[in-house]
Structures are given as structure tokens and as C-alpha cells.
C-alpha positions as a Markdown table, in Angstrom:
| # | Residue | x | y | z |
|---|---|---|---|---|
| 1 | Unk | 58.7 | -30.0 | 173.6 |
| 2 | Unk | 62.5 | -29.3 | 173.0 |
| 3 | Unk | 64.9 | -29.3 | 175.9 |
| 4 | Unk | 68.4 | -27.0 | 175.8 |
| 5 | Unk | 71.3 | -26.3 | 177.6 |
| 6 | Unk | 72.5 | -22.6 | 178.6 |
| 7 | Unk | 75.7 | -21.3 | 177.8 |
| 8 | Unk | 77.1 | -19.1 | 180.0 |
| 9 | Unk | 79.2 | -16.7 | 178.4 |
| 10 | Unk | 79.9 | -15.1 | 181.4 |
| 11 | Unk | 81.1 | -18.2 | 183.5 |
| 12 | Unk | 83.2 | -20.0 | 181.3 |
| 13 | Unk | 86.2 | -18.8 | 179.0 |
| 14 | Unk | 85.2 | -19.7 | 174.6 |
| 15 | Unk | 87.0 | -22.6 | 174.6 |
| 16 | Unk | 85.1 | -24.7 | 177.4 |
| 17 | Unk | 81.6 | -22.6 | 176.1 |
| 18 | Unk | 82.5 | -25.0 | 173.0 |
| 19 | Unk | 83.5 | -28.1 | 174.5 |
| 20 | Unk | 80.4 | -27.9 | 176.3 |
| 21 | Unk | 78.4 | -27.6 | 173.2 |
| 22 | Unk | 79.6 | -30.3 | 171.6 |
| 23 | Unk | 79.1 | -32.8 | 175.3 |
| 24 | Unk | 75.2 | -31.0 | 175.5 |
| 25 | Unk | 74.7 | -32.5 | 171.9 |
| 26 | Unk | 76.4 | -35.8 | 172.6 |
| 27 | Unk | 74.2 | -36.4 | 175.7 |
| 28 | Unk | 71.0 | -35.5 | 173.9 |
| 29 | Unk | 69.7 | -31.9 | 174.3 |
| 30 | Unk | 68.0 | -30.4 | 171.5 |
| 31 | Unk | 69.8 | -26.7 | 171.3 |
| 32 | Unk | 71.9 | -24.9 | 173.2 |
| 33 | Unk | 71.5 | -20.8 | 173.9 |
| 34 | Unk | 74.2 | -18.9 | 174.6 |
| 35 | Unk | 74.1 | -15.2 | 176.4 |
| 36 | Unk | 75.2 | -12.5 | 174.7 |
| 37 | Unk | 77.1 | -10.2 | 176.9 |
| 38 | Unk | 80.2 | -7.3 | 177.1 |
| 39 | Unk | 80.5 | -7.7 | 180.8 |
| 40 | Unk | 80.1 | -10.5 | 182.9 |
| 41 | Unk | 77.1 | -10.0 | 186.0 |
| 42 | Unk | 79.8 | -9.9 | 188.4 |
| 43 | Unk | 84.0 | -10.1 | 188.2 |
| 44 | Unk | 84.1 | -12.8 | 190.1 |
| 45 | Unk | 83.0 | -14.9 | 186.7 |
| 46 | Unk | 85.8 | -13.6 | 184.8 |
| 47 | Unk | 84.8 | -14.0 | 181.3 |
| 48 | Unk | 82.7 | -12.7 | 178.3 |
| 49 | Unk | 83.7 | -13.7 | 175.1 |
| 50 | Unk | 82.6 | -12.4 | 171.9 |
| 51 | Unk | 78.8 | -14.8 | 171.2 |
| 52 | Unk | 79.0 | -14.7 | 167.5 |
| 53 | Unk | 82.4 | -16.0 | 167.2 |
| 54 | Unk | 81.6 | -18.8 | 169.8 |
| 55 | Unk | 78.4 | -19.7 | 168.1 |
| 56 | Unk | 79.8 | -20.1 | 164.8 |
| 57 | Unk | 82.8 | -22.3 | 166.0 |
| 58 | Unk | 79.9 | -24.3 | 168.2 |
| 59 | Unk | 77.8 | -24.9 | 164.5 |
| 60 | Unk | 81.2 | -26.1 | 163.2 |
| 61 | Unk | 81.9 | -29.2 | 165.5 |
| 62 | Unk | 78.1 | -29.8 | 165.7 |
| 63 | Unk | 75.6 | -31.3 | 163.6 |
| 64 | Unk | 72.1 | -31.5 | 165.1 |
| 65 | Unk | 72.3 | -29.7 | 167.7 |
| 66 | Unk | 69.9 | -25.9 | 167.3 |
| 67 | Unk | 71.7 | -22.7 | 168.2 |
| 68 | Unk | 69.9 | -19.5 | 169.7 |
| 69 | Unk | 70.8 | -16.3 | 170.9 |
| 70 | Unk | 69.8 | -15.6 | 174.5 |
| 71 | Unk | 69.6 | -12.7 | 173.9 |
| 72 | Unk | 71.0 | -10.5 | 171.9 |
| 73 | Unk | 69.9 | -6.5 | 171.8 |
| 74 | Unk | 70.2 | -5.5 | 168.6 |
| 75 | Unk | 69.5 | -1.4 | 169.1 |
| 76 | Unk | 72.6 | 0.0 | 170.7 |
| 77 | Unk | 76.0 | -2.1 | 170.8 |
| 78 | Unk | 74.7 | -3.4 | 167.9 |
| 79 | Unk | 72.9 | -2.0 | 165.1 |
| 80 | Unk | 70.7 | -3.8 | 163.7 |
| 81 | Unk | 72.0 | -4.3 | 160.4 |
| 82 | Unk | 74.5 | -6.3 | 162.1 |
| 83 | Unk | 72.2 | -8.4 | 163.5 |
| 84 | Unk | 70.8 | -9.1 | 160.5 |
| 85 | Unk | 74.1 | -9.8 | 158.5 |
| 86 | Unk | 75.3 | -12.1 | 161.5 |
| 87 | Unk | 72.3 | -13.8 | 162.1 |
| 88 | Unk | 71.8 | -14.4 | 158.0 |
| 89 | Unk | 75.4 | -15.9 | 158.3 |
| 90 | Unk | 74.7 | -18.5 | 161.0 |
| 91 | Unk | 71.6 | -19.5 | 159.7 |
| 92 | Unk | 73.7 | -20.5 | 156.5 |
| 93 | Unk | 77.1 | -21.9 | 158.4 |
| 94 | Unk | 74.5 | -24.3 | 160.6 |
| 95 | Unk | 72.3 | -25.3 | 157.9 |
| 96 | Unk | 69.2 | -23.7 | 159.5 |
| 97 | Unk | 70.2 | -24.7 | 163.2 |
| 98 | Unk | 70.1 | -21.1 | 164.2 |
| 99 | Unk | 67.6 | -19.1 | 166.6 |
| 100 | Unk | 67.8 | -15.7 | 167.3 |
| 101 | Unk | 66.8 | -14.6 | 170.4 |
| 102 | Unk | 66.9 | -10.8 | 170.6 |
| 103 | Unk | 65.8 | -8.6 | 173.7 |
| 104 | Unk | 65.6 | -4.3 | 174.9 |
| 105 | Unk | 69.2 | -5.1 | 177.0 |
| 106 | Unk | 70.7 | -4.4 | 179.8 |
| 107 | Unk | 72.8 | -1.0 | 180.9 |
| 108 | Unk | 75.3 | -3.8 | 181.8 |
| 109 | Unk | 76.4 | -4.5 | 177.6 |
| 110 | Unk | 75.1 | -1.3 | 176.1 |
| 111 | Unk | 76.2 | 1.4 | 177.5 |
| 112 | Unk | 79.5 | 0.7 | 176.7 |
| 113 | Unk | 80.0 | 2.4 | 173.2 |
| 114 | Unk | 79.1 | 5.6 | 174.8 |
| 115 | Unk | 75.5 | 6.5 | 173.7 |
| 116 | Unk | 73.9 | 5.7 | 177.0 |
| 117 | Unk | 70.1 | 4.1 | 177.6 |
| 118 | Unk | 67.4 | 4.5 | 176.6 |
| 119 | Unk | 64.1 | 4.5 | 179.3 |
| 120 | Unk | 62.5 | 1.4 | 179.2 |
| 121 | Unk | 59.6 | 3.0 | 176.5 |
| 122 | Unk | 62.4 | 3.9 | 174.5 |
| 123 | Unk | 63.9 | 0.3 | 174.7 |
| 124 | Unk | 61.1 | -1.0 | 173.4 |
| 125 | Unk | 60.6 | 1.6 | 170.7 |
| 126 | Unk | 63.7 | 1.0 | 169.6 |
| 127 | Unk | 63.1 | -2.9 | 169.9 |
| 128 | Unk | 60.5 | -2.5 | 167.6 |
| 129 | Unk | 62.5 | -0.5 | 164.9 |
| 130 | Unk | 65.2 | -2.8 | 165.2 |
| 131 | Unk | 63.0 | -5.9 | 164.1 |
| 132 | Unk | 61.2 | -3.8 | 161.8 |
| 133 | Unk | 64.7 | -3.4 | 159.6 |
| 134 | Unk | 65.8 | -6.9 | 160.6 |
| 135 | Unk | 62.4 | -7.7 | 158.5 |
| 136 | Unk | 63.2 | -5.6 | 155.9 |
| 137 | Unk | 66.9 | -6.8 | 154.9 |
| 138 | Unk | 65.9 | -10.2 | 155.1 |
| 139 | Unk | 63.2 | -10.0 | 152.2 |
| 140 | Unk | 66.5 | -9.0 | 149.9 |
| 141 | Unk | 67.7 | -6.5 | 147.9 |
| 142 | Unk | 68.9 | -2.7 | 149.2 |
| 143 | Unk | 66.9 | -1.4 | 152.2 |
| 144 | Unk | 66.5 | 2.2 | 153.8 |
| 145 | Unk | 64.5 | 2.7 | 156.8 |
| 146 | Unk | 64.0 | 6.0 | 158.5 |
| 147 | Unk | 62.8 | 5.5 | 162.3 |
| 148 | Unk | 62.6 | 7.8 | 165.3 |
| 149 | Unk | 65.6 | 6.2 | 167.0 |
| 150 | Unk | 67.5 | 3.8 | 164.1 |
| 151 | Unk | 68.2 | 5.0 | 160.5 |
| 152 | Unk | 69.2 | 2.4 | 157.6 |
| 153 | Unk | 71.0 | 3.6 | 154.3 |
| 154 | Unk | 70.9 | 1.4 | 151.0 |
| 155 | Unk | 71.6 | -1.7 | 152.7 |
| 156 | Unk | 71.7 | -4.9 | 151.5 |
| 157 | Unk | 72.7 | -8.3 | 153.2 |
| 158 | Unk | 73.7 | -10.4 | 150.5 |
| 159 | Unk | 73.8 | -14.2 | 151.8 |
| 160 | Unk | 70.4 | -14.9 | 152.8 |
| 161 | Unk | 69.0 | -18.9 | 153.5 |
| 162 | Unk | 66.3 | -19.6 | 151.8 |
| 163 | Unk | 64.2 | -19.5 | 155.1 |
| 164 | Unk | 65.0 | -16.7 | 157.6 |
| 165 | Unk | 65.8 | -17.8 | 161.1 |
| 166 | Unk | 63.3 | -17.7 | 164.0 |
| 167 | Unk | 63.3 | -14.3 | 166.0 |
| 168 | Unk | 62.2 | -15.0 | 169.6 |
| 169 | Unk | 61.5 | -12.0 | 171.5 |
| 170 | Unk | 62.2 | -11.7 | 174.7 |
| 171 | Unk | 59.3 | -10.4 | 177.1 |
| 172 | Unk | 58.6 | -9.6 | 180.7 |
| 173 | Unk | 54.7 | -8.1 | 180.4 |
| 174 | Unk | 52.2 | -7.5 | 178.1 |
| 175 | Unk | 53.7 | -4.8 | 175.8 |
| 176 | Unk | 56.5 | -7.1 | 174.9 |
| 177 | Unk | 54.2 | -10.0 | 174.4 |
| 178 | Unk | 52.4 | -8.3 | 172.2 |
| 179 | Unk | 55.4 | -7.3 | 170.4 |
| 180 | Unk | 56.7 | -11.3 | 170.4 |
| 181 | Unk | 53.6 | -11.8 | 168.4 |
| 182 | Unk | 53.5 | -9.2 | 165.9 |
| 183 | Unk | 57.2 | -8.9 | 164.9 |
| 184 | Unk | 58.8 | -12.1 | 165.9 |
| 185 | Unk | 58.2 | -16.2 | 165.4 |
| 186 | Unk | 58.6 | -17.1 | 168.8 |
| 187 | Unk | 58.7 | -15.6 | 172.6 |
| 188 | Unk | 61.2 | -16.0 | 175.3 |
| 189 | Unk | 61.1 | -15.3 | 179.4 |
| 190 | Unk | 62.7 | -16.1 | 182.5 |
| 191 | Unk | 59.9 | -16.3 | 184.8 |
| 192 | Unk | 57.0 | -18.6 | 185.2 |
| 193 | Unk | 54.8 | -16.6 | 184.3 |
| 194 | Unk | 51.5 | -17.9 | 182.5 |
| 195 | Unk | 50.0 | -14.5 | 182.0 |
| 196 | Unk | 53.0 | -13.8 | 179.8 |
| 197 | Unk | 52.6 | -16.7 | 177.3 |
| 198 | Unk | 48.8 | -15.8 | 177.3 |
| 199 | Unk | 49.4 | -12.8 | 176.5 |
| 200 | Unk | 51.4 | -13.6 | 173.5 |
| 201 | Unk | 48.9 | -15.7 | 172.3 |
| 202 | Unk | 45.9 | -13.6 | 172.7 |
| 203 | Unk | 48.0 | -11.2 | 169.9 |
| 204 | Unk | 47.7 | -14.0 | 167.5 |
| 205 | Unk | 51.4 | -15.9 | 168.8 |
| 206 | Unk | 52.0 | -19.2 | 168.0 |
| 207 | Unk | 55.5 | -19.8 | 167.7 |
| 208 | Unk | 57.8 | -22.0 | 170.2 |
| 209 | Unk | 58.2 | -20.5 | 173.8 |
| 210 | Unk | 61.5 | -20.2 | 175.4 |
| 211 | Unk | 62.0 | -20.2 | 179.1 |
| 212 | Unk | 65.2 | -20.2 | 181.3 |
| 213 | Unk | 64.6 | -22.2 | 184.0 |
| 214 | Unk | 67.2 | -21.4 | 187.3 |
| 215 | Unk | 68.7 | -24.7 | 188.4 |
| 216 | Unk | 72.1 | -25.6 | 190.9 |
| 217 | Unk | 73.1 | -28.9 | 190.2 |
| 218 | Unk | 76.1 | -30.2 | 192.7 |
| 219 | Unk | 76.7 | -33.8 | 194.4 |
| 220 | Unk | 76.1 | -32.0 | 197.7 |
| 221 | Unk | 72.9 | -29.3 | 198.2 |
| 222 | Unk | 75.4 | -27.1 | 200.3 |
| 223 | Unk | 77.8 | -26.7 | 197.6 |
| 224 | Unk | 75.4 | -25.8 | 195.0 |
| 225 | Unk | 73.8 | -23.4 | 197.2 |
| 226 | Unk | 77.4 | -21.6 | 197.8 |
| 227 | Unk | 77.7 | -22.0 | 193.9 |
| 228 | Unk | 75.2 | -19.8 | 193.3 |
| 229 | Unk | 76.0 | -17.0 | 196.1 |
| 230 | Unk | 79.6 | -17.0 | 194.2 |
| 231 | Unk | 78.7 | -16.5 | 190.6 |
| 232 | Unk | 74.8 | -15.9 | 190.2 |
| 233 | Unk | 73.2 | -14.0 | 192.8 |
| 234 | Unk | 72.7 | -11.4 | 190.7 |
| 235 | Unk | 69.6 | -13.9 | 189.4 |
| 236 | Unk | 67.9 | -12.8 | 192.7 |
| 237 | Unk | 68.0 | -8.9 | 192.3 |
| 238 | Unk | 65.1 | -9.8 | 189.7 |
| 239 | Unk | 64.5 | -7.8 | 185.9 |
| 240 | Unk | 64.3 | -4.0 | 187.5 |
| 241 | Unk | 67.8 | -4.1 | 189.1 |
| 242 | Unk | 69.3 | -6.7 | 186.0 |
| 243 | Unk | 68.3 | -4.5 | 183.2 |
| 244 | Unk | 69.8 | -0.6 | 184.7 |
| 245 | Unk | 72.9 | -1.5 | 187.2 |
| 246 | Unk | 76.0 | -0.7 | 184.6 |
| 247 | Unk | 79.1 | -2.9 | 185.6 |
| 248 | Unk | 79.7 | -5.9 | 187.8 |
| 249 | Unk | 80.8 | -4.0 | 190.7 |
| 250 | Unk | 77.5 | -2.3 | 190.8 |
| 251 | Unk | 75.6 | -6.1 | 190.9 |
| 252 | Unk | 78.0 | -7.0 | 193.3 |
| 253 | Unk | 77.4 | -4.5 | 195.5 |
| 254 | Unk | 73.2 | -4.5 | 194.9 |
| 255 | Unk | 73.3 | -8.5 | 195.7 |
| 256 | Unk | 75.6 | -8.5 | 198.8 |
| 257 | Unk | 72.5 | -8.9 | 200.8 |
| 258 | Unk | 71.6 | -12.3 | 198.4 |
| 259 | Unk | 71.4 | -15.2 | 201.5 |
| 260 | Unk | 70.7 | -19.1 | 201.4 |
| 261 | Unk | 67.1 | -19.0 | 201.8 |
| 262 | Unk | 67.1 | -16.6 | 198.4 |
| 263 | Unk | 69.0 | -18.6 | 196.5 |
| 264 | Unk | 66.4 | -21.7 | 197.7 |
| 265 | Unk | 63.7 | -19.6 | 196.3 |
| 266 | Unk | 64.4 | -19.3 | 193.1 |
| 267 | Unk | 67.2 | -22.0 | 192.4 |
| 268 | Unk | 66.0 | -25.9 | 192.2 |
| 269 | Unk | 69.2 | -26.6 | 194.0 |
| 270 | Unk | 71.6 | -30.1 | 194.9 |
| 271 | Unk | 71.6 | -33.3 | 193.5 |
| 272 | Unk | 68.1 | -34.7 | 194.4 |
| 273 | Unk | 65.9 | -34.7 | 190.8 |
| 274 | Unk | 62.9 | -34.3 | 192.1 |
| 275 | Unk | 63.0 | -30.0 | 193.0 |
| 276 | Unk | 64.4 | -29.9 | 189.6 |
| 277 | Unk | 61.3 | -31.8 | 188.4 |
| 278 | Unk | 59.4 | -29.2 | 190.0 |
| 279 | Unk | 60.9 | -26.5 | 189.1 |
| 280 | Unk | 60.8 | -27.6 | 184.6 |
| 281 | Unk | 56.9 | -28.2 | 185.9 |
| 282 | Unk | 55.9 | -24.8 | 186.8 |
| 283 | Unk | 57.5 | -23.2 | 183.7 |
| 284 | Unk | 55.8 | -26.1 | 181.2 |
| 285 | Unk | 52.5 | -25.5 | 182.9 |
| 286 | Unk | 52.6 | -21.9 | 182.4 |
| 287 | Unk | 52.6 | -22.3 | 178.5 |
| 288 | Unk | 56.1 | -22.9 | 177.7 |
| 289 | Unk | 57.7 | -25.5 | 175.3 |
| 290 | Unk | 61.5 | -24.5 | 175.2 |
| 291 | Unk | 62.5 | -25.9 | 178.2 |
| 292 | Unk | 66.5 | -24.2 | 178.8 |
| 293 | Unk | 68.0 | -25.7 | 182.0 |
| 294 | Unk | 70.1 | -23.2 | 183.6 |
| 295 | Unk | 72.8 | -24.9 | 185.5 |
| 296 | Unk | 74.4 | -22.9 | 188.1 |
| 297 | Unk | 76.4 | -25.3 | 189.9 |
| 298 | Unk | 79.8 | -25.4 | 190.2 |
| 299 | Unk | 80.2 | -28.9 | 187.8 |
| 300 | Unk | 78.8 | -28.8 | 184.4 |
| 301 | Unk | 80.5 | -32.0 | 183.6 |
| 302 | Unk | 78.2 | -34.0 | 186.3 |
| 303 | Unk | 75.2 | -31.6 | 185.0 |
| 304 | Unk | 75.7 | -32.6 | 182.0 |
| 305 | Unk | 76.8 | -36.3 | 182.6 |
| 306 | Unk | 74.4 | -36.9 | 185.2 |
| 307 | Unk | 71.1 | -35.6 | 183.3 |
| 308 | Unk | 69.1 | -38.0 | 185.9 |
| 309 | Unk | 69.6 | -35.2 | 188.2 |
| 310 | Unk | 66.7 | -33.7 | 186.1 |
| 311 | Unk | 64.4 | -36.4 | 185.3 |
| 312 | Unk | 61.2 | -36.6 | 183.5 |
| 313 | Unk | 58.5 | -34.6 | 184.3 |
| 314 | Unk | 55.8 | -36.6 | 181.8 |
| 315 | Unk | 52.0 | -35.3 | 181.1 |
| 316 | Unk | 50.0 | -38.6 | 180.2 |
| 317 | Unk | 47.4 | -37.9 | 177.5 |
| 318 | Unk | 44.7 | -40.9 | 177.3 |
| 319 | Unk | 44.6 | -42.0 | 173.4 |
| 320 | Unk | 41.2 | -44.1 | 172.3 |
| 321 | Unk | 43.2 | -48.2 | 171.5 |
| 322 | Unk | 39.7 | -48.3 | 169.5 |
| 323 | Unk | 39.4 | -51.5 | 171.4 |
| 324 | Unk | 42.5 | -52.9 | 171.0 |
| 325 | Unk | 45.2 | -53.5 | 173.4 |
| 326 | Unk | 49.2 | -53.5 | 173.1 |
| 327 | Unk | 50.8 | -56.8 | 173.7 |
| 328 | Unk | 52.8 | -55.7 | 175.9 |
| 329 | Unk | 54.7 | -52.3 | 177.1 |
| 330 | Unk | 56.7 | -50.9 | 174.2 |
| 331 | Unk | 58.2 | -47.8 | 173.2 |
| 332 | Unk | 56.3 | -47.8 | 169.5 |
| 333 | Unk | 57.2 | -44.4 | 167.5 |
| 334 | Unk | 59.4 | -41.5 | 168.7 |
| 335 | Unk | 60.0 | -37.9 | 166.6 |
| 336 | Unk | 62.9 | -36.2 | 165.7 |
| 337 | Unk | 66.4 | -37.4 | 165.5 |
| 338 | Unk | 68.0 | -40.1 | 166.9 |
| 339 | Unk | 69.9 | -39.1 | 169.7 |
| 340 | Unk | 73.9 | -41.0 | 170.2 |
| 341 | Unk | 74.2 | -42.5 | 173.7 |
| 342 | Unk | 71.0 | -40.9 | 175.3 |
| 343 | Unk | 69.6 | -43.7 | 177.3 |
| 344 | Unk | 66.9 | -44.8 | 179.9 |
| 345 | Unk | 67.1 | -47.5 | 181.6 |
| 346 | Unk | 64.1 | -49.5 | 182.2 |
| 347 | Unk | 61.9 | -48.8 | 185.6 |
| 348 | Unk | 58.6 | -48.1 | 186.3 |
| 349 | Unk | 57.7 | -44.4 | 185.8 |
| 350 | Unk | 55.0 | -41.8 | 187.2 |
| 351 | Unk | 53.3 | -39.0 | 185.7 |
| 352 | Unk | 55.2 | -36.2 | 187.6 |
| 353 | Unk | 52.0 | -33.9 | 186.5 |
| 354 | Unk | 49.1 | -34.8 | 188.2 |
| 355 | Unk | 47.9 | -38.2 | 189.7 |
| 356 | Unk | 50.4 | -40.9 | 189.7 |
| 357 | Unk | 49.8 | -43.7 | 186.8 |
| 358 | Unk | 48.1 | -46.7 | 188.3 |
| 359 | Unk | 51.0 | -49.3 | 188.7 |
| 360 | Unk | 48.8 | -52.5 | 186.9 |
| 361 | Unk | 49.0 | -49.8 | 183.8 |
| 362 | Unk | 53.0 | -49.1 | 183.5 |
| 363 | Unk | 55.3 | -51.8 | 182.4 |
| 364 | Unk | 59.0 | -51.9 | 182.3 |
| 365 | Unk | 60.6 | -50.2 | 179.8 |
| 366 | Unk | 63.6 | -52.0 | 177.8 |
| 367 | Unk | 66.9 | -49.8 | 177.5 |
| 368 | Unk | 66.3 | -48.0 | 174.3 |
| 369 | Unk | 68.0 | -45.0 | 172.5 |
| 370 | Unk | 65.6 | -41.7 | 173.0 |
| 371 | Unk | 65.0 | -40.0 | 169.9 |
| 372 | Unk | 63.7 | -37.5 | 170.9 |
| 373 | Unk | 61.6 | -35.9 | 173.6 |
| 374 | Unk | 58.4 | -37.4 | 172.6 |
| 375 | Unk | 58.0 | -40.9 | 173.0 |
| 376 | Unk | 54.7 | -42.9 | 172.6 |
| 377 | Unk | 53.9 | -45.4 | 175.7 |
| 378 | Unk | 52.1 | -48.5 | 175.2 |
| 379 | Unk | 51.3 | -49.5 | 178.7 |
| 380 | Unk | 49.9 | -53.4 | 179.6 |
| 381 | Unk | 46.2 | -54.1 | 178.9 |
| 382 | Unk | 45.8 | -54.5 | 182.8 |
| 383 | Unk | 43.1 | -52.0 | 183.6 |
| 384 | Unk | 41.9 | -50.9 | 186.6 |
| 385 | Unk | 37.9 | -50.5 | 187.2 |
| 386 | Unk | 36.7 | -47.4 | 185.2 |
| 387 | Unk | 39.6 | -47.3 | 182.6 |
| 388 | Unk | 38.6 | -47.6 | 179.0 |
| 389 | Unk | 41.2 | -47.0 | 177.1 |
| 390 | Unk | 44.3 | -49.3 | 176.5 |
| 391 | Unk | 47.1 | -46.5 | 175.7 |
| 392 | Unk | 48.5 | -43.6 | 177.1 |
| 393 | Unk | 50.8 | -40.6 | 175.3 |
| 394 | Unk | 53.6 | -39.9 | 177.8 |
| 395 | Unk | 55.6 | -36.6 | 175.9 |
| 396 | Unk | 58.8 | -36.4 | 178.0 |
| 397 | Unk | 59.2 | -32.7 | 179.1 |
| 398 | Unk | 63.1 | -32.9 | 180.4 |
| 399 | Unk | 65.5 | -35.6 | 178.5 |
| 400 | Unk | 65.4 | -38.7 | 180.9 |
| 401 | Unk | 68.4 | -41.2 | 182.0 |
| 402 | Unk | 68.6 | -43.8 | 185.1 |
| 403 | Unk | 71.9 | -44.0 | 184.3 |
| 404 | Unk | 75.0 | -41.8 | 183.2 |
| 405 | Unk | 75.1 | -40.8 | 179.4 |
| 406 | Unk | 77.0 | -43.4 | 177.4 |
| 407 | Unk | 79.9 | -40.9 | 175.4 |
């Protein structure tokens, strides 16, 4: 389970996109992705800065933080020889760091250069093509394709890494899930959807699952709500309306009917963790394990600051202590990197998925640096009637602090 950050391109000018970067790896996320847009949803957010230039800056002041497209449409704006060639490059400038995330687009970034779009059947032909030559320039040497929609003439990308990025494919239904699976490493969505991630895996997926999850951080619920009326309603219109309105005045107009008690649907919103909790919930038990929190409050500073806003949401595993018990409660092996100033303070804890842990079985924890999101839990060998086993696996779905980051 790897949690990110999102990047809004649209909200924030390249500068601050950066700076945020560089705080999201300092507090402990695991990647960032960053949008990849012409035009912003709606005017009122006043930027949209070039993604490849702001990513490559980002790999520069960062080193362990992973990088991903979310996403890029590599069939109209750009072709996807491009793709290939940038995509190649940031792989190799981040040492491997790099994700893309590629997607069928929106009217909003493509119809720009003039050659209009395509229905959604051919969006997803041309999806396919795209990958297809993305494929093909990555195994080396010069490459011609000849497709229905995209043509490539002896083309060769020179600076390859060793080992080709992952492609995540974005997907909405069963077509594009199946596509995920054939052509790409990885899927990614913005609803969830459990259907969708079974889907990919009935076509033989089994790559990491990406999932946007809409949240409204503020210290007061009212002003997150009125965050998101300002800059995001467009989120509520839902795929149909996203992926065919052409420029921000259009969205503006189509989500001028957006109220509260929208936004409270779909947004966890304020500064109380536990909607947020169950919010990450419903997209983890729908299949996915790329958890990106989505903050559209008006303060990424205190999102980012503040991550006890979204605490842990924990699935507890029981794990056989072939009769032995710990000594006492301990944080005993962790995976991944260490992680600078991430900390949790010491409290008791509850599995936010399913039953509550019996209390006799959770000891204090001592403040300790996360290193990652998965943290083995050694609980007291108190056990209540029935209870056999003398360990439990706690795998931390959302980074957890009690207390502010530490810069």
C-alpha cells in the first residue's frame, strides 16, 4: 500500500506545484501525481503549467519520492512518440522514480491543436495505438508503426533506462480495464469502483492500482465546503460532462447548479479525520492500493502539515506466534525507506476496518520514525477468551501522525 499526494496543476502556479513536492516528500508520502492539463477546469484556478517541465524540476530537488503522470493523453496534443521520448527521459533524470499514467483525455486539453475529438470508441482506439508504439520504441532501435488513427516513421528514442517505466492506464469500465491489463503495468480510476479493479484483474492485471480519492481539508468544515464550490465543482459534473465540455467557461457554466449537499457527497470535507478515514476505506476495499489524497481545501500547507487530519485506516491480519508471545508491544520490522520526520505518537489504536481491536490486545506505541506504510504490530500477550494467536499485522493504509510533521 503506497500513499501520494496530488498535484494540481491547475490550482497552483509551477513554482508552489514544486515547493509542494519537495514538503509531500519531507512529511512522508510515497509519490506524488501531478495532472496534466492545457486549461485549467475552470478560470477561477488560474494556472496550468507545462507537467513535464514541473516534473523534471520536482525529480531534481527530490530523492525518494515516486513521480507519476495523472494523466497524460498521449493520442492528440501529444503524439505519442513524445510520450515515449519524455517519459524515457524522466525515468532516467529520477533514477527510476517515474510513473506514467496515461488516459483517452478530455476535449478540455486536446482539442486545442485544432484536430478536434475523437468519439469515445475512437479514444480508446487510439488509446490502444498509442501504447502499442509507446511499446514499440521502448524495446530500442528505429520503429514504424502504421495504425488506423497514429502513424510512426523510423523512430528511434535513444536514452532508454534499463527498465521501462510503469504505464498505468486510466479506466472508467470494462473496456478500459481490460485494456489496463493487456497494454499497461498498472490501472488507475477515480471512483470507487470494485467492479473496475475486478475487471482488470479478471484480464490477467496485476500491477499497482491507482485511485484519486476527493478530500477538503480546512480548520473549519464550512470553509472547506466553500473551497470546493470555488475551484472544484467541476468534480461533481462526474466523467460524461469532464471528458467533452471544451474550456473552463463551459464547466463553469455546466456546474453553476453544484450546491453544499453535492460537494458533501463526494468530498470527505473539514478538519475532523474520521470522514476522511472513510472515504481512503471505500476506495482500499474496492481493490485499490495507490491510495492519492486529493486535497481540495483551500490550505495545502495544514493538509500537508497536519496529515492527522487523515489518519490510519489499518486492516489487522491475525499471524500464527507459533506459540510464542511478544514481550511487550513493539513496532518489530517496517518496509521501504525510512521516512525524515514522519512520526506517530504513541496511543492506543483501532482497526478502522471492521471490528474494533480488543483493548487488553493493543499496547502503547513508543514515538518512532514510520518507514514506510507497512508496519508489523506486536500487541501484549493479554488475550481475551477465544483468541489464539499472540500477533497481529496492522498494514497502515493512509501515513499516520498524532502530532504535526517534524520539518
Amino acid at each position: 500500500m503506497q500513499i501520494g499526494y496530488k498535484l494540481a496543476s491547475e490550482g497552483y502556479g509551477p513554482q508552489e506545484i514544486i515547493r509542494q513536492a519537495v514538503r509531500a516528500e519531507q512529511v512522508g508520502f510515497d509519490f506524488v501525481e501531478m495532472s496534466d492539463h492545457f486549461h485549467p477546469w475552470l478560470d477561477v484556478q488560474g494556472h496550468s503549467s507545462f507537467t513535464w517541465s514541473v516534473l523534471g524540476a520536482i525529480a531534481a530537488k527530490t530523492t525518494t519520492l515516486r513521480l507519476a503522470t495523472g494523466v497524460t493523453c498521449p493520442t492528440v496534443r501529444y503524439h505519442p512518440a513524445i510520450i515515449a521520448q519524455a517519459a524515457a527521459t524522466m525515468a532516467l533524470i529520477s533514477d527510476g522514480r517515474f510513473t506514467l499514467g496515461v488516459g483517452a483525455g478530455e476535449r478540455l486539453n486536446e482539442h486545442v491543436v485544432g484536430q478536434g475529438f475523437p468519439s469515445v470508441r475512437g479514444r480508446h482506439e487510439r488509446l490502444r495505438e498509442a501504447l502499442e508504439i509507446i511499446r514499440l520504441l521502448w524495446q530500442g532501435g528505429y520503429q514504424s508503426y502504421e495504425g488506423r488513427h497514429l502513424h510512426l516513421e523510423d523512430a528511434r528514442v535513444f536514452d532508454l533506462p534499463e527498465n521501462p517505466p510503469v504505464i498505468a492506464v486510466a479506466a472508467s469500465g470494462e473496456a478500459s480495464a481490460r485494456l489496463a491489463a493487456e497494454l499497461g503495468d498498472g490501472l488507475f480510476a477515480t471512483e470507487p469502483e470494485a467492479s473496475i479493479v475486478e475487471h482488470y484483474r479478471r484480464a490477467g492485471g496485476a500491477g499497482p492500482r491507482y485511485a484519486e480519492v476527493p478530500l477538503a481539508w480546512a480548520t473549519d468544515e464550512q470553509q472547506a465546503v466553500q473551497a470546493v464550490l470555488q475551484t472544484s465543482r467541476w468534480m461533481v459534473t462526474g466523467w460524461k460532462v469532464m471528458s467533452e465540455l471544451p474550456n473552463p467557461v463551459n464547466f463553469d457554466a455546466a456546474s453553476s447548479y453544484v450546491e453544499e449537499k453535492h460537494v458533501r457527497q463526494l468530498f470527505a470535507v473539514g478538519p475532523d479525520p474520521e470522514p476522511h478515514v472513510a472515504k481512503v476505506r471505500s476506495y482500499v476495499e474496492a481493490g485499490f492500493d495507490h491510495i492519492v489524497l486529493q486535497n481540495a481545501g483551500p490550505d495545502p500547507d495544514g493538509f500537508l502539515d497536519r496529515r492527522r487530519t487523515v489518519r490510519a485506516a489499518a486492516r489487522v491480519e491475525l499471524t500464527p506466534s507459533s506459540g510464542t508471545t511478544p514481550a511487550a508491544p513493539t513496532i518489530v520490522g517496517a518496509a521501504g525507506r525510512a521516512r525524515d520526520g514522519a512520526r506517530v505518537a504513541g496511543q492506543r489504536k483501532q482497526c478502522a476496518i471492521g471490528t474494533a481491536l480488543p483493548s487488553q490486545l493493543v499496547g502503547s506505541l513508543s514515538t518512532t520514525t514510520l518507514s514506510s506504510s507497512i508496519l508489523t504490530w506486536a500487541c501484549s500477550p493479554k488475550m481475551p477468551p477465544g483468541f489464539t494467536v499472540a500477533a497481529f499485522r496492522v498494514t497502515l493504509l493512509v501515513k499516520i501522525a498524532t502530532e504535526p510533521a517534524v520539518a
